[in-house]
C-alpha positions as CSV (number, residue, x, y, z in Angstrom):
1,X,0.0,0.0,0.0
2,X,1.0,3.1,-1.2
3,X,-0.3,6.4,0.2
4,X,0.7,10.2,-0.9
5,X,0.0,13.2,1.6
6,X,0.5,17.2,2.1
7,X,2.0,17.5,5.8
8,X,-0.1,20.1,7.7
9,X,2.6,20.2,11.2
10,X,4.4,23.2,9.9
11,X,4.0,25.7,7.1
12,X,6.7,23.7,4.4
13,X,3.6,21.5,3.6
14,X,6.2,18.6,2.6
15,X,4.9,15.9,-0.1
16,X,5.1,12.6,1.8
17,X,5.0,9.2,0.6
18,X,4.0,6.1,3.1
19,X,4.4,2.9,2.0
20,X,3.1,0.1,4.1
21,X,6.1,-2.6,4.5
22,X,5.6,-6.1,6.1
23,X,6.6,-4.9,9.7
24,X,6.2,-0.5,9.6
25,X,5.1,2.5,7.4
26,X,8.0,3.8,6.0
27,X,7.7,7.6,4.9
28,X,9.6,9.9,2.8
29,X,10.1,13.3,2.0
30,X,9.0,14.5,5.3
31,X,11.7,17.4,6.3
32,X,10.9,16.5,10.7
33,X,10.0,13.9,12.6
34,X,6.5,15.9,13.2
35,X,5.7,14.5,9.7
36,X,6.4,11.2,9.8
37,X,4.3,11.2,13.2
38,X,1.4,13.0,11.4
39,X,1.6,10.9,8.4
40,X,1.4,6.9,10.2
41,X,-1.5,8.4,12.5
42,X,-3.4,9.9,9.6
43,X,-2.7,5.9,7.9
44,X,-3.7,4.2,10.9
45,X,-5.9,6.3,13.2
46,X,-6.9,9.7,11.7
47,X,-8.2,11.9,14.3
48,X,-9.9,15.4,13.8
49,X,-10.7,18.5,16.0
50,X,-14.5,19.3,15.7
51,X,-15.6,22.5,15.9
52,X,-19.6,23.3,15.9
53,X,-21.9,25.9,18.0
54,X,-24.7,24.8,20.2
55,X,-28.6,26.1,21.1
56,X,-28.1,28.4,24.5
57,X,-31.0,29.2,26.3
58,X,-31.6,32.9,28.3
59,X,-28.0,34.0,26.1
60,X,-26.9,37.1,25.0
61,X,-26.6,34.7,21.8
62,X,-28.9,31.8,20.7
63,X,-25.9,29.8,19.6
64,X,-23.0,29.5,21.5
65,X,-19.4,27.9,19.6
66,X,-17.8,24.7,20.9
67,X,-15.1,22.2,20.0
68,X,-13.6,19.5,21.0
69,X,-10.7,19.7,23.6
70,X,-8.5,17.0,21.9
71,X,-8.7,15.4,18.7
72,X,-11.2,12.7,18.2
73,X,-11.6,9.6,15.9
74,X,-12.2,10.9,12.3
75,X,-14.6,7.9,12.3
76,X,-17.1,9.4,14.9
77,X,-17.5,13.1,13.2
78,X,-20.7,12.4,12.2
79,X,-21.9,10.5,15.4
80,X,-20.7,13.8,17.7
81,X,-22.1,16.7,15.2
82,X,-25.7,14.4,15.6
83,X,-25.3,14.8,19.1
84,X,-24.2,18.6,19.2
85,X,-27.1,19.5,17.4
86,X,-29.8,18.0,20.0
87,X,-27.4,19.7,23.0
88,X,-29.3,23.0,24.7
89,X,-27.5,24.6,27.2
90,X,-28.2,27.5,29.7
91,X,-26.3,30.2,30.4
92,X,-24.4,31.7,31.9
93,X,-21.4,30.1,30.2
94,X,-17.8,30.4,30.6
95,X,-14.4,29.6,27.9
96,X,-13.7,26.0,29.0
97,X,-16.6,24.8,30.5
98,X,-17.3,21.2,29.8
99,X,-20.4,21.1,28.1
100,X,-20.7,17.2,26.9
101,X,-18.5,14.8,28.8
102,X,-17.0,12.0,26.8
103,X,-19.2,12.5,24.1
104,X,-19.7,9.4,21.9
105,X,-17.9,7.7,24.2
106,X,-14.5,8.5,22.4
107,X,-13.0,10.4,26.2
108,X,-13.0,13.4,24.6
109,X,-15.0,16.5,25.8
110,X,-16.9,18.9,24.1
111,X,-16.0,22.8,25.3
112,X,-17.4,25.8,25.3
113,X,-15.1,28.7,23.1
114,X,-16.9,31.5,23.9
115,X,-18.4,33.3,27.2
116,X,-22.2,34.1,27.6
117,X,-22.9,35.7,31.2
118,X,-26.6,35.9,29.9
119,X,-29.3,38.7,29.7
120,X,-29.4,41.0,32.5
């Protein structure tokens, strides 16, 4: 197995190559070891930061933006933006509050970005 990708660790954007051999991946043309990193986790477990807004009740806003605060499985994207969208919360609100815990049960937690103290 062959695979060709654009590394996104630094702005040099190197052209890698991973081949799969019997026992490794072996990749080329990465200019750091960030690449090679990026590149066998993108092959073997690719993992994405969501980022989405959520319904807040009694808000300044009626939406409120969150994301996720590590990477999840790529695999469960779809599974946590179906859950985001049913989430309500009520504010106030603060930057970092844990607003789903664990969501699809991949032990990653859904965060608030943004601070809504609420009408007054």
């Amino acid at each position: 197995m062959k695979t060709n990708m654009i590394c996104i660790c630094c702005p040099l954007g190197c052209n890698m190559n991973i081949v799969k051999s019997d026992l490794e991946y072996l990749v080329s043309n990465n200019k750091c070891p960030r690449g090679k990193k990026y590149a066998i986790e993108e092959v073997t477990t690719p993992k994405r930061v969501i980022t989405s807004t959520i319904k807040i009740i009694n808000g300044i806003y009626t939406v409120i933006p969150v994301k996720t605060d590590q990477p999840a499985p790529k695999e469960k994207v779809f599974t946590i933006m179906k859950i985001l969208a049913s989430v309500t919360v009520e504010a106030p609100i603060k930057i970092g509050d844990v607003i789903v815990e664990n969501v699809a049960g991949t032990e990653v937690n859904i965060i608030a970005t943004k601070t809504d103290e609420g009408r007054k």
